[in-house]
DRENTORKOL-3810 file (N, C-alpha, C; in nm, 4 decimals):
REM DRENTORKOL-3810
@n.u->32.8162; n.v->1.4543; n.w->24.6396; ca.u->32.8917; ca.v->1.3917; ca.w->24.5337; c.u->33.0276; c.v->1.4616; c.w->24.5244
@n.u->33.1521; n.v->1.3578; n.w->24.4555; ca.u->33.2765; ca.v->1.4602; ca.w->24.4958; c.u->33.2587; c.v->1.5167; c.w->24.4343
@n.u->33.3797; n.v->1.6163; n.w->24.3662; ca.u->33.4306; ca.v->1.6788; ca.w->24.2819; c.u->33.4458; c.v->1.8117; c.w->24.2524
@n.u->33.4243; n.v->1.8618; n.w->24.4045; ca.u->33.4439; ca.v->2.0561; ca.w->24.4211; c.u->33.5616; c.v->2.0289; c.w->24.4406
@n.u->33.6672; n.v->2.1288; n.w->24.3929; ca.u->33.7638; ca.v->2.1793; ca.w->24.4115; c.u->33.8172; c.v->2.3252; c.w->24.4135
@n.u->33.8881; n.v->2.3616; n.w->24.5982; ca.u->33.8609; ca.v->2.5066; ca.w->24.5848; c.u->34.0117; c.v->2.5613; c.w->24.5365
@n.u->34.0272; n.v->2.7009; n.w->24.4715; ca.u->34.1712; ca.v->2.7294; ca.w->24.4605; c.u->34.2416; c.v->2.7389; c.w->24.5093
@n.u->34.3973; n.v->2.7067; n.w->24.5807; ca.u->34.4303; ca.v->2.7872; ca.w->24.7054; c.u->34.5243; c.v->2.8940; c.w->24.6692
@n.u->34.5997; n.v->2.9528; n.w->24.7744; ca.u->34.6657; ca.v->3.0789; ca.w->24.7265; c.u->34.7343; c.v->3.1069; c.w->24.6302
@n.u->34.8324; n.v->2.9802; n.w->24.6327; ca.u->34.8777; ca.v->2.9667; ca.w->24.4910; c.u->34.8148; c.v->2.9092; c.w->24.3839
@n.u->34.9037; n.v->2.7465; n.w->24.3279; ca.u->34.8496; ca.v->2.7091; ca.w->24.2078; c.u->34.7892; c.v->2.6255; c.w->24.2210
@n.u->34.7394; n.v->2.5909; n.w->24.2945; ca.u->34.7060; ca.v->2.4356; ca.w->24.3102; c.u->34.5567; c.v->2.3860; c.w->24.3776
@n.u->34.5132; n.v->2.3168; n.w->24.3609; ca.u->34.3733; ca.v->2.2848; ca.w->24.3972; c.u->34.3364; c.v->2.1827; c.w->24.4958
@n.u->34.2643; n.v->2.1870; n.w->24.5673; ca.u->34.2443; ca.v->2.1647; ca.w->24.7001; c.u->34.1058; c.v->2.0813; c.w->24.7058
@n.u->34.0921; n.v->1.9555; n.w->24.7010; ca.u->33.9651; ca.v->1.8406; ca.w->24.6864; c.u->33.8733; c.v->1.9096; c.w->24.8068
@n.u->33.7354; n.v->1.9440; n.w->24.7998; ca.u->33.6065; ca.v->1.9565; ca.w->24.9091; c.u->33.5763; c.v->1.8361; c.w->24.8889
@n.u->33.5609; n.v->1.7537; n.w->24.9264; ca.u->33.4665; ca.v->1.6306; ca.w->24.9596; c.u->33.3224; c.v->1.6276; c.w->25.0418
@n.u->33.2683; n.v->1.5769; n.w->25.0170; ca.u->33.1097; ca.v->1.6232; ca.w->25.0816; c.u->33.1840; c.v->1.5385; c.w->25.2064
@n.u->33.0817; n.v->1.5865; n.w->25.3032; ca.u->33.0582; ca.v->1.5184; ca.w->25.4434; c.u->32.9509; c.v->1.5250; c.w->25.4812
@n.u->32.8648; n.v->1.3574; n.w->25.4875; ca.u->32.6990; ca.v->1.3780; ca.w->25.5434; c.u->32.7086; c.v->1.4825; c.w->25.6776
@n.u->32.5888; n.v->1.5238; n.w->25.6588; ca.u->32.5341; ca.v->1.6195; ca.w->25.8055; c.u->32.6289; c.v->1.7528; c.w->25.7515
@n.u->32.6973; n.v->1.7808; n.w->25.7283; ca.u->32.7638; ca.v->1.8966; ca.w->25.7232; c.u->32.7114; c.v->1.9801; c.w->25.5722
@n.u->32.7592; n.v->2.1462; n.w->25.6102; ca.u->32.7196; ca.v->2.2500; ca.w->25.4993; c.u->32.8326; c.v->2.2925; c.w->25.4591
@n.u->32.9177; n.v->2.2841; n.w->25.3542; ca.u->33.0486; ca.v->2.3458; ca.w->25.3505; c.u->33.0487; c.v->2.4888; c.w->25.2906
@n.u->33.1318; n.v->2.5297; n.w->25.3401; ca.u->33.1495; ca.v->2.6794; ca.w->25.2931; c.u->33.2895; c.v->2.7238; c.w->25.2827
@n.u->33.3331; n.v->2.7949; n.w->25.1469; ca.u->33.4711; ca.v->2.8009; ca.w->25.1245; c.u->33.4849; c.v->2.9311; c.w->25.1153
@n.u->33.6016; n.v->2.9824; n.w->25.1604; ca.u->33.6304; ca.v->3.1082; ca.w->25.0770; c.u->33.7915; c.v->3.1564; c.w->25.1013
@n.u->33.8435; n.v->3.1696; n.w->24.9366; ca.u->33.9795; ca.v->3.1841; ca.w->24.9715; c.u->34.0575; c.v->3.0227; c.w->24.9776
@n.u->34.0061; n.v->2.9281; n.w->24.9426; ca.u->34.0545; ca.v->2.7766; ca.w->24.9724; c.u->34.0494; c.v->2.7182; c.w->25.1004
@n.u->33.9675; n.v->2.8335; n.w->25.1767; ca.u->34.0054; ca.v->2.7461; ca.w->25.3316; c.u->33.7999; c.v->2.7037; c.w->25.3471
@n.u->33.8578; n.v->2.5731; n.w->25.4095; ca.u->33.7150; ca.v->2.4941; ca.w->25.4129; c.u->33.6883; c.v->2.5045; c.w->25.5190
@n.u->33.5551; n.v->2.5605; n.w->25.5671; ca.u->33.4866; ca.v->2.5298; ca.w->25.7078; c.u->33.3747; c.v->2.4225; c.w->25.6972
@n.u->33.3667; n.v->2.3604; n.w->25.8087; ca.u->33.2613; ca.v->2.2381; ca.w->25.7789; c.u->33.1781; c.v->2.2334; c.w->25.9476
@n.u->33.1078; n.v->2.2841; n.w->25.9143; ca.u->32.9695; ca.v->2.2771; ca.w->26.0429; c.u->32.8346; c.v->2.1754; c.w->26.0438
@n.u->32.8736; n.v->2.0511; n.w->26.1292; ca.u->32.8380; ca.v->2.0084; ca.w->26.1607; c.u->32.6261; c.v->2.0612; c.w->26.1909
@n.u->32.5628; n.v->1.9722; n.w->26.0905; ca.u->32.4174; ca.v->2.0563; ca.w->26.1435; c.u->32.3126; c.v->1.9303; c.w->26.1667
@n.u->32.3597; n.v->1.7954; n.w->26.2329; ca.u->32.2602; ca.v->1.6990; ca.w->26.2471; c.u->32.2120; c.v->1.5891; c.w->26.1382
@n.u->32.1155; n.v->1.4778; n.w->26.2154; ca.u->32.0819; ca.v->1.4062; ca.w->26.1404; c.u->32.0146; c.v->1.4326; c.w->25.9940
@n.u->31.9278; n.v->1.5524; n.w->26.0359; ca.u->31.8183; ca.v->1.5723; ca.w->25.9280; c.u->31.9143; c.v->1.6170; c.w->25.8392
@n.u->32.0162; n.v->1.6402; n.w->25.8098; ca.u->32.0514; ca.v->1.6871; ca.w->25.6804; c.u->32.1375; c.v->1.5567; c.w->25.6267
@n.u->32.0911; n.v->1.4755; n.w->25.4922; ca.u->32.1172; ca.v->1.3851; ca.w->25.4685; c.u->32.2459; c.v->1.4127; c.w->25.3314
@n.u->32.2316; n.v->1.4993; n.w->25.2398; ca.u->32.3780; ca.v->1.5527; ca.w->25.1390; c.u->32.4390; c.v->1.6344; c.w->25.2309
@n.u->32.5345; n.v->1.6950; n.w->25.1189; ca.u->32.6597; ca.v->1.8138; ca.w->25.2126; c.u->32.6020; c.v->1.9365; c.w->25.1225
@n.u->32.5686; n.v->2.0169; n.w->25.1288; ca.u->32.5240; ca.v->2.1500; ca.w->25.0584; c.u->32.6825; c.v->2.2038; c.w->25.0303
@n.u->32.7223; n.v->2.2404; n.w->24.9319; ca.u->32.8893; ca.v->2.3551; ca.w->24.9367; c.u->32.7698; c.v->2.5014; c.w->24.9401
@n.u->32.9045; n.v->2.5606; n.w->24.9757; ca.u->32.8425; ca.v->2.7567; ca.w->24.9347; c.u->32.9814; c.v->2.8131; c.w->24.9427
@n.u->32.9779; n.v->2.8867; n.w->24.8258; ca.u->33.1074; ca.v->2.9126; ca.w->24.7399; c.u->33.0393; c.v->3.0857; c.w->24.7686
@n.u->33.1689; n.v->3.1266; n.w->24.8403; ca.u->33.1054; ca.v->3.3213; ca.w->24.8966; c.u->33.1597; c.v->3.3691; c.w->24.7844
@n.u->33.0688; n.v->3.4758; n.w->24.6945; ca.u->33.1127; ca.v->3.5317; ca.w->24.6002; c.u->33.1472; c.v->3.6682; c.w->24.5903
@n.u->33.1938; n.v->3.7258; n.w->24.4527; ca.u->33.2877; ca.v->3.9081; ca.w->24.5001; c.u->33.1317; c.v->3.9534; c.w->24.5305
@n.u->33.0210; n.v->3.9864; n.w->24.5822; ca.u->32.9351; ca.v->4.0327; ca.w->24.6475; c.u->32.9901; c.v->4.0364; c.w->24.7599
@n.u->32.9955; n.v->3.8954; n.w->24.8040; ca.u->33.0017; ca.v->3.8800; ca.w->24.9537; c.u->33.2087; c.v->3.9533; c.w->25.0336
@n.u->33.2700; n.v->3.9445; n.w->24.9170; ca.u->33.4032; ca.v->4.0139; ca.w->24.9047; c.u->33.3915; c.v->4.1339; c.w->24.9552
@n.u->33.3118; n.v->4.2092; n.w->24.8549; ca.u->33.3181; ca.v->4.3671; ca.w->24.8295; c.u->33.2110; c.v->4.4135; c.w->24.9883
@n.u->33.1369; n.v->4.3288; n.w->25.0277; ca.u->33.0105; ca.v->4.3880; ca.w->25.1519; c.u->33.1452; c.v->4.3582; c.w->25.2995
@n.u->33.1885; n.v->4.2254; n.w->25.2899; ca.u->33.3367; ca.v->4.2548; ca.w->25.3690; c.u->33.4731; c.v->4.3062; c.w->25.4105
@n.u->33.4646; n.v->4.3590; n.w->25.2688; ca.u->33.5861; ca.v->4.4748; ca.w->25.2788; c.u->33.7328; c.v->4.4011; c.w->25.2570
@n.u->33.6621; n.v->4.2738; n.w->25.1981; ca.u->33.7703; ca.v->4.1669; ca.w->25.1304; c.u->33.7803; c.v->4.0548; c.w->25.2681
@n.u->33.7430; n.v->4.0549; n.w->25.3696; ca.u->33.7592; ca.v->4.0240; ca.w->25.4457; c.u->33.7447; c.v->3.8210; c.w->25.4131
@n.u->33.6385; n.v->3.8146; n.w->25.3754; ca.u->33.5976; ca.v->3.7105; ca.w->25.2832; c.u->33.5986; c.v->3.6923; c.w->25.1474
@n.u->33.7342; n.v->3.6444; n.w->25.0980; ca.u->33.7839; ca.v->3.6404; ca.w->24.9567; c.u->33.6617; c.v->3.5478; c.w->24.8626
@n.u->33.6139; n.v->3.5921; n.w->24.7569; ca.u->33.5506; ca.v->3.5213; ca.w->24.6474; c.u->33.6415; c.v->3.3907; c.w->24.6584
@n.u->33.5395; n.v->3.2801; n.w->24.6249; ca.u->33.6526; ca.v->3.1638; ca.w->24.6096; c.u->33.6817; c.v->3.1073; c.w->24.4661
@n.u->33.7373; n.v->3.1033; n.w->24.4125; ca.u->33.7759; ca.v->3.0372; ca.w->24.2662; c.u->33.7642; c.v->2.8822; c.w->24.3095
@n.u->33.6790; n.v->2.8006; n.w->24.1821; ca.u->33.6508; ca.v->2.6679; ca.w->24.2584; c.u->33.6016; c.v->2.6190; c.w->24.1033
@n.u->33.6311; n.v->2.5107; n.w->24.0870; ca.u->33.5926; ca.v->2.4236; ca.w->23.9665; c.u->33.5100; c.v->2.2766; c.w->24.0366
@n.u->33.4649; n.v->2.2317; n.w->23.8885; ca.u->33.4435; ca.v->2.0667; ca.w->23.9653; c.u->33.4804; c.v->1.9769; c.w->23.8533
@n.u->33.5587; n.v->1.8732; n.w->23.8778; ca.u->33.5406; ca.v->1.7726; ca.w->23.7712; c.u->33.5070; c.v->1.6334; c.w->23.8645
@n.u->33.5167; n.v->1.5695; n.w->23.7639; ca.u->33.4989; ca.v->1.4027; ca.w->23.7153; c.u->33.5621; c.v->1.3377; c.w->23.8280
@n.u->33.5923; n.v->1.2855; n.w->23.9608; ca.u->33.6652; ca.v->1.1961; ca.w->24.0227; c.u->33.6886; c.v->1.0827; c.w->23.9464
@n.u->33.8532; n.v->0.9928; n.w->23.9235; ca.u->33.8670; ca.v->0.8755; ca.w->23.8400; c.u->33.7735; c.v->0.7887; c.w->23.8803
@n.u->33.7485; n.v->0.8007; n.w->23.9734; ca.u->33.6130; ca.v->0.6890; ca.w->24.0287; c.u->33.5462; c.v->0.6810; c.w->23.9966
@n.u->33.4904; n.v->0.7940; n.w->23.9569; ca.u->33.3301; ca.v->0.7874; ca.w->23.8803; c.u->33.3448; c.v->0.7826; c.w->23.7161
@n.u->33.4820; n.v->0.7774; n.w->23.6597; ca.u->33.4540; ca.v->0.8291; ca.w->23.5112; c.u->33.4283; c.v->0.7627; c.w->23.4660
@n.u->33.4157; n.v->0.6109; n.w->23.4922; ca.u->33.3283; ca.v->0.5079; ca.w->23.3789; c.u->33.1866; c.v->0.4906; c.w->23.4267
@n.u->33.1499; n.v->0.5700; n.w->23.5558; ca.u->33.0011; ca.v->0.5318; ca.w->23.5979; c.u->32.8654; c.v->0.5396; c.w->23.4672
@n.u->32.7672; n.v->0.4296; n.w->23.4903; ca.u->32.6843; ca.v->0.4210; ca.w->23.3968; c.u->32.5717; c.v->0.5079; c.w->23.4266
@n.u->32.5486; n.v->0.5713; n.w->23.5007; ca.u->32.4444; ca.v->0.7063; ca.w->23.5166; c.u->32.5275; c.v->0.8125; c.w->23.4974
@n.u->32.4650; n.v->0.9399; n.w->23.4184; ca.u->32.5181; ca.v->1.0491; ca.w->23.3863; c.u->32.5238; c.v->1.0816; c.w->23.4770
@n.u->32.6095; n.v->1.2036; n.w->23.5737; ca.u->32.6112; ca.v->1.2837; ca.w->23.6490; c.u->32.4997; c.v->1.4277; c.w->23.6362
@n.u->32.4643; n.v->1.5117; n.w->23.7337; ca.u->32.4151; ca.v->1.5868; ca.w->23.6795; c.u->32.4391; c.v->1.6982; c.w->23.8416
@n.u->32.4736; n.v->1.8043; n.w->23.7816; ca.u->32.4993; ca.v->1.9149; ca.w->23.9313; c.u->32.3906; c.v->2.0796; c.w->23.8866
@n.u->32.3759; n.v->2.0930; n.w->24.0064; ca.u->32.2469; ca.v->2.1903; ca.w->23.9778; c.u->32.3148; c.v->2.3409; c.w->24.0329
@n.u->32.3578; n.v->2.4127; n.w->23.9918; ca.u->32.4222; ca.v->2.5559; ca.w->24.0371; c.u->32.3205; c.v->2.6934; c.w->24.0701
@n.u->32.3157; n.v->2.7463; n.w->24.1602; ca.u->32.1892; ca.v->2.8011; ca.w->24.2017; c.u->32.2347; c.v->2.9457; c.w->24.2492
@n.u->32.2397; n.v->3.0338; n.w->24.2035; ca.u->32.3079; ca.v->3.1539; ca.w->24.2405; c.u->32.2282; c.v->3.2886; c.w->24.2679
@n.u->32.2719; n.v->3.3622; n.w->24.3631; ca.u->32.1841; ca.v->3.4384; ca.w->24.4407; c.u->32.2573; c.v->3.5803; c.w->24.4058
@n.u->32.1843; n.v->3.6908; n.w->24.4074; ca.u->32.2514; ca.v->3.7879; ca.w->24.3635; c.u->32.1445; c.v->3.9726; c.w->24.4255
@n.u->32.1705; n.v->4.0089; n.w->24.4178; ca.u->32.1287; ca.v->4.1437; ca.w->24.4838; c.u->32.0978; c.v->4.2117; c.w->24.4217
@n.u->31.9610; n.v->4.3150; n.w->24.4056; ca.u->31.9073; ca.v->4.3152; ca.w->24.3504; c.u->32.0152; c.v->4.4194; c.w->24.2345
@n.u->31.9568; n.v->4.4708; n.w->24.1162; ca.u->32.0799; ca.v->4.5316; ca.w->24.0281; c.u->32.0692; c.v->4.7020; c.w->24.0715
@n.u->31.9818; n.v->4.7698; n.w->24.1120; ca.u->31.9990; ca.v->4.8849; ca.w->24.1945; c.u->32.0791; c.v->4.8915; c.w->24.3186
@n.u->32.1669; n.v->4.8101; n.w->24.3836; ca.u->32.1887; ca.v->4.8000; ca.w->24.5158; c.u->32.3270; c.v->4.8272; c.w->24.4649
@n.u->32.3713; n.v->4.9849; n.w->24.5483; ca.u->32.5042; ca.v->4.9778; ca.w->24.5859; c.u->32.6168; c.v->4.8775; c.w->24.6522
@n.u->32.6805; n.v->4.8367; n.w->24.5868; ca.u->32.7626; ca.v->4.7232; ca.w->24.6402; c.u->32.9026; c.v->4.8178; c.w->24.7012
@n.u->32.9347; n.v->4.8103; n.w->24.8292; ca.u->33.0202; ca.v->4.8344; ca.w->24.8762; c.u->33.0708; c.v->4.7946; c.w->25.0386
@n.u->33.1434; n.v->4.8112; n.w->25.1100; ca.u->33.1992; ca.v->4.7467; ca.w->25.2440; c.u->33.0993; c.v->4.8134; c.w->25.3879
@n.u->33.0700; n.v->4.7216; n.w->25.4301; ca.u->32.9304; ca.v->4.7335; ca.w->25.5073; c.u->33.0019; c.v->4.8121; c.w->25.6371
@n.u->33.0414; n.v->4.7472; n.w->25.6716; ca.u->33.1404; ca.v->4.7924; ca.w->25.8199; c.u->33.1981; c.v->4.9329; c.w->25.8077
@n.u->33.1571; n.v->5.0530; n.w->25.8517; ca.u->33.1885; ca.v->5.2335; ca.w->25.8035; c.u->33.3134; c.v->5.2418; c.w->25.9127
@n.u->33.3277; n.v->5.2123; n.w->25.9646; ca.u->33.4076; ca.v->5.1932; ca.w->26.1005; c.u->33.5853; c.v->5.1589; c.w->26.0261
@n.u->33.5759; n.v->5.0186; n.w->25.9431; ca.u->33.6992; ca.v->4.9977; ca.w->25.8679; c.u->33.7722; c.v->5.0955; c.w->25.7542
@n.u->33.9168; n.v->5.1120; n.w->25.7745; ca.u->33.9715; ca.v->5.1738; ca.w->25.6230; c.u->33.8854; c.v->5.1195; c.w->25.5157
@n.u->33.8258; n.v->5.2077; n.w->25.4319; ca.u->33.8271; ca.v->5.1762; ca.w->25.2966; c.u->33.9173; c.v->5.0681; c.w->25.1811
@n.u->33.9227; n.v->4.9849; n.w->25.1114; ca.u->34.0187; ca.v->4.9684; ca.w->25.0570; c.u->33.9787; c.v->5.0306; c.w->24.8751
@n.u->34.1163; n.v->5.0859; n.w->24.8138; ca.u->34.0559; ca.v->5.1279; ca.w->24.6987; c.u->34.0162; c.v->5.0036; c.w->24.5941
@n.u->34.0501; n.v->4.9139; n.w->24.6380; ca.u->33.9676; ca.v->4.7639; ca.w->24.5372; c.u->33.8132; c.v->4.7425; c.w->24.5698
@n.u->33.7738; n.v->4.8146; n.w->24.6927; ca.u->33.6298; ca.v->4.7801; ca.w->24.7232; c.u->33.5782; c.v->4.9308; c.w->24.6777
@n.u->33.6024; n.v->5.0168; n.w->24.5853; ca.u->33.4877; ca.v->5.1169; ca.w->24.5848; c.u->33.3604; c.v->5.0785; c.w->24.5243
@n.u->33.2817; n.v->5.1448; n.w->24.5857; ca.u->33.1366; ca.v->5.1273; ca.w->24.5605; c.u->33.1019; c.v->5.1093; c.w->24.4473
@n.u->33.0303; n.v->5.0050; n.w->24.4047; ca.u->32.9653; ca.v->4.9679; ca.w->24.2268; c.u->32.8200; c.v->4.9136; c.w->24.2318
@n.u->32.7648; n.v->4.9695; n.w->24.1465; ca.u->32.5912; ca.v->4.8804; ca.w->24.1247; c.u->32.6101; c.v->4.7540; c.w->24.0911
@n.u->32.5469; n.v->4.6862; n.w->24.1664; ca.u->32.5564; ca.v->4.5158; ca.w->24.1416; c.u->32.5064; c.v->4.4863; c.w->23.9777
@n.u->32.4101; n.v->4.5677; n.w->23.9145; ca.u->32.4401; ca.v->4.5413; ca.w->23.7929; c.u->32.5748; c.v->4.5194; c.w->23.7179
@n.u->32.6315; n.v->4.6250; n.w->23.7410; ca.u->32.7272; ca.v->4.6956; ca.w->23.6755; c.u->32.8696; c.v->4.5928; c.w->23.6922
@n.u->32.8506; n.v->4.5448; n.w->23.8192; ca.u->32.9305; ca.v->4.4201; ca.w->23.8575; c.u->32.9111; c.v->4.3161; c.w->23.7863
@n.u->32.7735; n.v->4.2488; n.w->23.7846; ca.u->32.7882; ca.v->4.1305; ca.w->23.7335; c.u->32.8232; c.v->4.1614; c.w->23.5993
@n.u->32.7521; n.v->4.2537; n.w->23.5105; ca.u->32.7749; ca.v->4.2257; ca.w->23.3768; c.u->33.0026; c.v->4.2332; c.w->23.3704
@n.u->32.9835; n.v->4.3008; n.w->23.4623; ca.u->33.2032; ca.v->4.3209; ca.w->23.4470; c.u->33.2263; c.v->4.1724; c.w->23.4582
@n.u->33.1545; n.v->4.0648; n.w->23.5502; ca.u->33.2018; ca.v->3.9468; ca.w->23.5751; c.u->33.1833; c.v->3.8698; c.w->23.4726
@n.u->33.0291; n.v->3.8773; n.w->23.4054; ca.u->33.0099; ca.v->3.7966; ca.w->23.2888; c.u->33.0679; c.v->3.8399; c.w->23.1915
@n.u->33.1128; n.v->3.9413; n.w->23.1343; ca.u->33.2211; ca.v->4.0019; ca.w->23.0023; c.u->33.3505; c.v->3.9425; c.w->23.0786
@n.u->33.4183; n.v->3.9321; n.w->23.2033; ca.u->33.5215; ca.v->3.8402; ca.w->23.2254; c.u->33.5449; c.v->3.6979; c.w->23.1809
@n.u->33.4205; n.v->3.5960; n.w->23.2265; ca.u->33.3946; ca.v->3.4889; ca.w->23.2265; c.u->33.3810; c.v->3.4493; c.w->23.0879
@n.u->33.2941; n.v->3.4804; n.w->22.9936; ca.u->33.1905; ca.v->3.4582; ca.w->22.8723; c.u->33.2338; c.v->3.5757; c.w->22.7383
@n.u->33.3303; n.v->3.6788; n.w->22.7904; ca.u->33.3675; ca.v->3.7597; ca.w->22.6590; c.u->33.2777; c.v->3.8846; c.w->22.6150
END
């Protein structure tokens, strides 16, 4: 169904559109779309989050991404309904840049994934 939209560098927002057979995956506004066959009949999105940031060493930017309403659909007579499903590590797990080999950056020092999310949800929610 439409209506992902990822951020891009600047201000402006960038339409994902599903594509049957394909899994999209964003990060940073740039869309990859991999092709995975008949059997997959929707488009799955996967939006990489500051987990997946901070274990790359930024390498893979969190993506900022909203969804609304396409004008197309806004008089439709079935409600819409989107299901958000989020995966997270466990809250003892040092979160930091996996690769020992790369510079450090001082935006990735090491944090308990607890300690993270609650910083994200006091961002988000207050």
């Amino acid at each position: 169904m439409a209506g992902l939209e990822v951020k891009d560098v600047g201000d402006g927002w960038i339409p994902a559109p599903p594509i049957p057979g394909c899994i999209l995956v964003n990060s940073l506004g740039i869309i990859f779309q991999k092709t995975c066959g008949e059997a997959l009949h929707e488009s799955p999105q996967v939006n990489l989050g500051i987990e997946m940031e901070i274990l790359t060493n930024g390498r893979y930017i969190a993506t900022r991404h909203r969804v609304v309403v396409p004008e197309e659909e806004a008089g439709r007579e079935q409600p819409r309904q989107s299901f958000a499903f989020f995966v997270n590590v466990d809250d003892d797990v040092m979160l930091e840049p996996v690769n020992k080999e790369e510079p450090k950056s001082e935006r990735y020092r090491p944090i308990l994934a607890r300690k993270n999310l609650d910083s994200l949800l006091s961002a988000t929610y207050g």
